[in-house]
N, C-alpha and C positions, 0 to 999 in steps of 0.2 A: 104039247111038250113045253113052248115057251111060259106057258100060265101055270103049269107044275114047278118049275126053275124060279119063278118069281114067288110061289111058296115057300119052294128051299130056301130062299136067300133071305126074305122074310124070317123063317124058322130060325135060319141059325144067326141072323142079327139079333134075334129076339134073347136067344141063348148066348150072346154076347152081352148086352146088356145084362141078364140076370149077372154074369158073373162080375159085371161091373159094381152091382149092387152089391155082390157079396162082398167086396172088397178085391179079388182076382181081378188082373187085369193081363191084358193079350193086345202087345204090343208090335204093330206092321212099323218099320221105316221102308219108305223109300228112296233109292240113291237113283241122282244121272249119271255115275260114274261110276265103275269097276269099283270093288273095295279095295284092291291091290295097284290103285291110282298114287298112292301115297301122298294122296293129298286132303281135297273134301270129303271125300266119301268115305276113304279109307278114315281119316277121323273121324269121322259120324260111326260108324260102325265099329271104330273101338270104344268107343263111350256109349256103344249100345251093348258090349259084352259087359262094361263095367256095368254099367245099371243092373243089367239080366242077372248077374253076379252076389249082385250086391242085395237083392231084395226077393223073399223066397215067394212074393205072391204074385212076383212078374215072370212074366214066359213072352218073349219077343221073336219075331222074323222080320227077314227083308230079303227085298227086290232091287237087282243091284239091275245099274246100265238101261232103266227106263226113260226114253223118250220121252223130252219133255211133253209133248201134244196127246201123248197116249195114257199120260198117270190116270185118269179116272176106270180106265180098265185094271189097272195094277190095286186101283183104289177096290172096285168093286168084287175083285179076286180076293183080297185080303177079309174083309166084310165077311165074305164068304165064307171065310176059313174059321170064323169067329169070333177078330179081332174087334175090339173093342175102341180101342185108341189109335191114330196114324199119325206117323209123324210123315211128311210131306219136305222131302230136304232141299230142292230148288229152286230158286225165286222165279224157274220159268213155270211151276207148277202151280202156282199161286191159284188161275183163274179155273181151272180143272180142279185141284182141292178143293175150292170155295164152294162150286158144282156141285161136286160129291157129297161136302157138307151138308148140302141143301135137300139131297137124294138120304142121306141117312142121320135124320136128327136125334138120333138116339146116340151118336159113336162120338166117340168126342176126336178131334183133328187138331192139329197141330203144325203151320205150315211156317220154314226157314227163311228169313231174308225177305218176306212180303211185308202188304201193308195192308192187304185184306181180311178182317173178320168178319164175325159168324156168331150167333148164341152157345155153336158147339166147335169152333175153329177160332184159336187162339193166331199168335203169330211170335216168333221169338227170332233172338239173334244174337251172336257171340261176336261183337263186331272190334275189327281188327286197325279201327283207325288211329286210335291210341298210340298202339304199337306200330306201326306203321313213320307215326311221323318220330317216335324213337329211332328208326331203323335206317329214317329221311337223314335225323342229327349226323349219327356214323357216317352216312355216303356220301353228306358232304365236307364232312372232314376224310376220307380218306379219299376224293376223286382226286387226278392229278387234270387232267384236263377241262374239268370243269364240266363234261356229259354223262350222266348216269343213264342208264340202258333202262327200260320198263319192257315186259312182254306181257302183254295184257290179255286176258281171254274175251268178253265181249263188255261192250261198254255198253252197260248198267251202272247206274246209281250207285250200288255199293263197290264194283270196282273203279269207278268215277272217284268216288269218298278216298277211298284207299291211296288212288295215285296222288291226289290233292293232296293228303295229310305226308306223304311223303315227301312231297316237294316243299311244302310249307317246312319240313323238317331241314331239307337237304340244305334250302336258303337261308334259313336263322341262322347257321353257320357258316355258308359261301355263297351270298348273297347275289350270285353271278352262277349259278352252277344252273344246269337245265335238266329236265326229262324229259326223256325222249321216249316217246311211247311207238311199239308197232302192237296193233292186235292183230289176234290170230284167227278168231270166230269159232273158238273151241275151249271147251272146257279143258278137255284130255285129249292133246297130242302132242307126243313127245316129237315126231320130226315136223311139225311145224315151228314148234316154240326153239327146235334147236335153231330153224332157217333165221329165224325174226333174230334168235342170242348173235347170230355172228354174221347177219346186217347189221345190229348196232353196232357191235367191232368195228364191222368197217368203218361205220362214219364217225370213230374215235369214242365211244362209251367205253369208261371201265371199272364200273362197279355197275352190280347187276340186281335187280328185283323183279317180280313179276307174279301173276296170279296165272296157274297151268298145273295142273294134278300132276306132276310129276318132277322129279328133280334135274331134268333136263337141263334147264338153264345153270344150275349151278354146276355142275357136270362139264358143261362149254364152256361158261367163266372159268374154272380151273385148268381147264385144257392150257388158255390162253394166260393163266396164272393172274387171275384179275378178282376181285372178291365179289360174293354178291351176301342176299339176305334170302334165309331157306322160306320155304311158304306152308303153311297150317301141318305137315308134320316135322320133325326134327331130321333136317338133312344133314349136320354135320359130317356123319361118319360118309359121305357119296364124295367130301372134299374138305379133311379136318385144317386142311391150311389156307383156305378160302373162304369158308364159312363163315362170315361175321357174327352175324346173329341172325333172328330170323323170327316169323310170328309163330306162336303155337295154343293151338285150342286145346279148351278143354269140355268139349259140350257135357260129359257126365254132369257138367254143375248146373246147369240149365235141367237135362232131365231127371235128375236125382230129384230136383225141388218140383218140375211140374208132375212126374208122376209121383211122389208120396202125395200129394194136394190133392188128387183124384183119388187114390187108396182112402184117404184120411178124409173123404166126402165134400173139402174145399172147391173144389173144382166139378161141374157137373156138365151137364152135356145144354145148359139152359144159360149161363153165368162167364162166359168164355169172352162174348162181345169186345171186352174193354184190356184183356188181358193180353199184352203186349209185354215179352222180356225182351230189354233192351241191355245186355251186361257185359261189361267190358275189367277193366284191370282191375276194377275195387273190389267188383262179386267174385274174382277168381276163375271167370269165363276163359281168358284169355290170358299169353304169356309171351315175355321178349324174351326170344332165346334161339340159338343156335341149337339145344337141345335143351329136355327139360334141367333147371339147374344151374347153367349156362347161359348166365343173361349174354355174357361178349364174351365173344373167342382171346382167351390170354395171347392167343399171336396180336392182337391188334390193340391189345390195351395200349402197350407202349407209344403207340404210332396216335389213338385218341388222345393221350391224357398232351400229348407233345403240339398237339394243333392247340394252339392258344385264339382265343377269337374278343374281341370287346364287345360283348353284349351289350344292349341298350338296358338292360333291367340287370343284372350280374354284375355287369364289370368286366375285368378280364377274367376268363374262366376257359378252361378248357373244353373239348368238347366230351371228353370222358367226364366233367364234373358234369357237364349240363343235360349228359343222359340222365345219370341219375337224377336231378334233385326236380329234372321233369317229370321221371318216372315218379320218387314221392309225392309229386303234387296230384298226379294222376290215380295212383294205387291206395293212396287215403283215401276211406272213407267217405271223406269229407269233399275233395275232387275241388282243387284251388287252380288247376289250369286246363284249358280245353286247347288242342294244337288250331282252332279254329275262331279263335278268342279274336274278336276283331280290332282294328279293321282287319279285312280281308277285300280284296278285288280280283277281279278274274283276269283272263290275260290281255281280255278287248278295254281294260280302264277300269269297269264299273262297281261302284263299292256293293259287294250285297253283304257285308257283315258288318255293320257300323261300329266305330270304335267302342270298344267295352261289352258289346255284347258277345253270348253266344249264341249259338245254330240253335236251334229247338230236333227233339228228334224227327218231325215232319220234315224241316230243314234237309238235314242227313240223306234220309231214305230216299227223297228224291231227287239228290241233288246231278245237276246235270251241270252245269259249268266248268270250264279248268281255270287255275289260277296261276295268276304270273309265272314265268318257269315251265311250264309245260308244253313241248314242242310235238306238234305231228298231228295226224287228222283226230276227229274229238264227234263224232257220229254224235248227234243229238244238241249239239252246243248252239245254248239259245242266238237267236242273230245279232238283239243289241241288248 
């Protein structure tokens, strides 16, 4: 029985490929979270209906709520089914993707938020640091206390990145303001992420951000009538007097481009090695906003444009002017500011971004350090 099963699955990879050739393609995602998380997953899977939608020789499914330790089962179910291409949607997925990749060099993969490739496993990322230290600007012009709240899911690198650029935001305009991080050790749970929202209340946070599939935390900031910034889907309407802004993806742009590439025979199951999308505000990956449309909530413009600050490069400029004209240096093309533009230091002294330079994306991906302004335990934070 088991050496019959290893022919089926043989057979219909085989018949997967063919259809790869033809041009057809049969597209698996993987989620670690619910699609009705309304967060990552849930946007990863609406930008897999746009796709599916959008192009008449694609046909896709998915597996929602897989465990990160168990994807190569989920991987090898799909295989089975036909599929041709995987997308692979969590960085805890990485070392089981790559596996998988290596078990089926015909299927081409595709794994989110890694840094591991393949001849037939790519790696991509719609990364939200950009907008994040826009999101920093706002909070630190609207905190009165001077503690902004963070509820963080597990500290990795890219929510490492995230809190950094936030803070890095928060301080260009209150140069004394803190974050205060608690994690949670969860991607999706709403009553932990509420426990951790109103611990920081207690210890005086009031403006609110955080990475957690769900709108929880903004939900709690408004209870307590204190603003936060929504996370990867559009949470205005959970708390339209609260809502500041917030990040929002768009992953259809990421696979819009890497599946026509693979239709259009650019992309093969041999050529994948080197291919790395890294896209952020220029390529249209990514969006500041409270919702889409909505870069800043009109309740709070008046309250931005009114904090006046003396920038060392500006002058006096408000913090409503300095969203924007960061945002255009960012959204160009051309990319004339990075929120990581050195110097930078951490919070123990040590300069790791030397004046004038910037991060490289190896930088980014791994970065493990927190920078001045960020209070609370830091799991991974190099020693000296």
């Amino acid at each position: 029985m088991r050496r019959i099963g290893i022919v089926v699955l043989a057979a219909l990879a085989f018949l997967g490929l063919s259809a790869l050739a033809e041009g057809n393609i049969k597209a698996g995602f993987i989620y670690v979270g619910p699609i009705g998380d309304y967060g990552w997953s849930h946007a990863h899977n609406e930008a897999r209906e746009i796709v599916d939608q959008g192009f008449d020789w694609l046909e896709t499914l998915y597996v929602e709520s897989v465990p990160e330790g168990e994807v190569e089962t989920f991987i090898d179910q799909l295989v089975a089914q036909g599929c041709n291409v995987i997308f692979a949607t969590s960085f805890g997925f990485m070392d089981g993707t790559l596996a998988a990749a290596q078990r089926h060099p015909d299927v081409i993969f595709a794994h989110c938020s890694g840094f591991k490739r393949a001849p037939n496993m790519a790696t991509y990322m719609a990364d939200f640091y950009q907008v994040y230290y826009l999101n920093g600007l706002m909070a630190g012009a609207l905190t009165k206390t001077g503690k902004i709240g963070y509820v963080g899911a597990f500290p990795i690198p890219e929510v490492k990145r995230h809190i950094n650029a936030f803070t890095i935001g928060a301080r260009e305009v209150n140069p004394n303001a803190e974050v205060h991080v608690k994690w949670i050790y969860e991607w999706f749970n709403p009553a932990a992420a509420k426990e951790a929202a109103e611990a920081l209340i207690a210890e005086g946070c009031d403006v609110f951000a955080f990475t957690e599939d769900s709108p929880t935390v903004v939900q709690v900031a408004a209870e307590h009538g204190l603003p936060s910034f929504g996370h990867y889907s559009p949470m205005y309407d959970f708390a339209p007097d609260y809502v500041v802004s917030g990040q929002l993806v768009h992953w259809e742009a990421i696979y819009r481009d890497f599946l026509k590439k693979i239709h259009d025979g650019v992309y093969t199951p041999k050529n994948l090695q080197h291919v790395d999308y890294w896209w952020l505000l220029s390529q249209g990956a990514v969006e500041v906003g409270a919702k889409p449309g909505m870069m800043i909530n009109p309740v709070f413009e008046d309250d931005l444009k009114a904090c006046v600050i003396d920038h060392p490069v500006f002058g006096k400029i408000s913090a409503y002017d300095l969203v924007m004209t960061r945002y255009n240096q960012m959204a160009d093309p051309g990319v004339t500011f990075d929120p990581f533009q050195g110097p930078v230091y951490d919070r123990k002294g040590n300069l790791v971004i030397p004046e004038g330079m910037w991060p490289s994306v190896d930088t980014l991906i791994t970065l493990e350090w927190a920078v001045e302004g960020v209070v609370g335990p830091w799991p991974g934070e190099p020693e000296e």
